[in-house]
C-alpha positions as CSV (number, residue, x, y, z in Angstrom):
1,X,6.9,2.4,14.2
2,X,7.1,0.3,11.3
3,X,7.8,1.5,7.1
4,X,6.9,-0.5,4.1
5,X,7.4,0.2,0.7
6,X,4.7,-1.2,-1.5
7,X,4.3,-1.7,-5.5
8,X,1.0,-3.1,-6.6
9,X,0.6,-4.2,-10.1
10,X,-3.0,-5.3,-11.5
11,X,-2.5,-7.8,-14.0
12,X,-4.9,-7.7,-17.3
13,X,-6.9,-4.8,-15.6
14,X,-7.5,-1.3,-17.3
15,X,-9.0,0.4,-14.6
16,X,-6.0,-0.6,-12.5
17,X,-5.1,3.1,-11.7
18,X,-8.9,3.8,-9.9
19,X,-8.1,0.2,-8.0
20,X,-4.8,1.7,-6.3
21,X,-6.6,5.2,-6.1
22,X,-9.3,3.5,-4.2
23,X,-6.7,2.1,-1.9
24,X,-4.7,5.5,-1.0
25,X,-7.8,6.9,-0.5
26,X,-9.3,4.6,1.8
27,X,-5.9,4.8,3.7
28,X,-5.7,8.0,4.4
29,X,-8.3,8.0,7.1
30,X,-6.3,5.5,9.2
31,X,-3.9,7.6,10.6
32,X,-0.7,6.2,8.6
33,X,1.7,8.4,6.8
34,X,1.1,7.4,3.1
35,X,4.2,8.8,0.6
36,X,3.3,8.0,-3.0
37,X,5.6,8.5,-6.2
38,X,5.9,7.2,-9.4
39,X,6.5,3.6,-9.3
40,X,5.5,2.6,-5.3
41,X,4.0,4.1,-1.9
42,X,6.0,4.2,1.5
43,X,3.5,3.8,4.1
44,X,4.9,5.1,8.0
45,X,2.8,4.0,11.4
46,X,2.2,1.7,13.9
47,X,3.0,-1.9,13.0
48,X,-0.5,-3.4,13.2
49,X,-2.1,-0.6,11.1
50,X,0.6,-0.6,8.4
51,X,0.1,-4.6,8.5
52,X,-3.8,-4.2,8.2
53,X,-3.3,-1.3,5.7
54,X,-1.1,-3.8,2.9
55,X,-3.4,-6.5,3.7
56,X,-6.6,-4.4,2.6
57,X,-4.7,-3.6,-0.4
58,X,-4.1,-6.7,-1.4
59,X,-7.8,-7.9,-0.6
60,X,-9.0,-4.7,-2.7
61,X,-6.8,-5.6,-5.8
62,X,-7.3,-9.1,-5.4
63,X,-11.3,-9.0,-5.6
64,X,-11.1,-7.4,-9.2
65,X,-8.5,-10.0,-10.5
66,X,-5.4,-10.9,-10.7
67,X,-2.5,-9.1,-8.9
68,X,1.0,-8.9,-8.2
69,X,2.3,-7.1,-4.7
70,X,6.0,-6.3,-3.9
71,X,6.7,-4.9,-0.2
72,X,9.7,-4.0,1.7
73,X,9.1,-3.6,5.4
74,X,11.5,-2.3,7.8
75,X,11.5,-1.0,11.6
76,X,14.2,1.3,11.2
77,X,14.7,1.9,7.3
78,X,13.0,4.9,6.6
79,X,10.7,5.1,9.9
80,X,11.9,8.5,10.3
81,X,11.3,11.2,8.0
């Protein structure tokens, strides 16, 4: 089981909020346990699909322009709900 916390923040885009909506979506259907708030998204699963998860987030953002990604990732902090 692995946890990562993850801001992204589209730089110069206005349609940033339909880029990270397009993301959570698309994540849903991978079997991870997706936690969004306010400011970030704590994504719970196995390692390699959390891994492949933050990657195709970056990829997504990064094909409409510029982007900025913060993640935390931890095997024990908040793994457990």
């Amino acid at each position: 089981m692995l946890a990562c916390q993850v801001a992204l923040y589209p730089l110069g885009v206005k349609e940033y909020p339909e880029i990270i909506k397009d993301v959570l979506a698309s994540w849903s259907t991978q079997g991870l346990e997706v936690e969004t708030n306010s400011m970030s998204t704590i994504l719970r699963g196995e390692e390699e699909e959390v891994w492949r998860a933050v990657k195709a987030l970056f990829k997504a953002a990064a094909c409409r322009g510029e982007v900025v990604l913060v993640a935390t990732f931890s095997n024990r902090c908040g793994c457990k709900i």
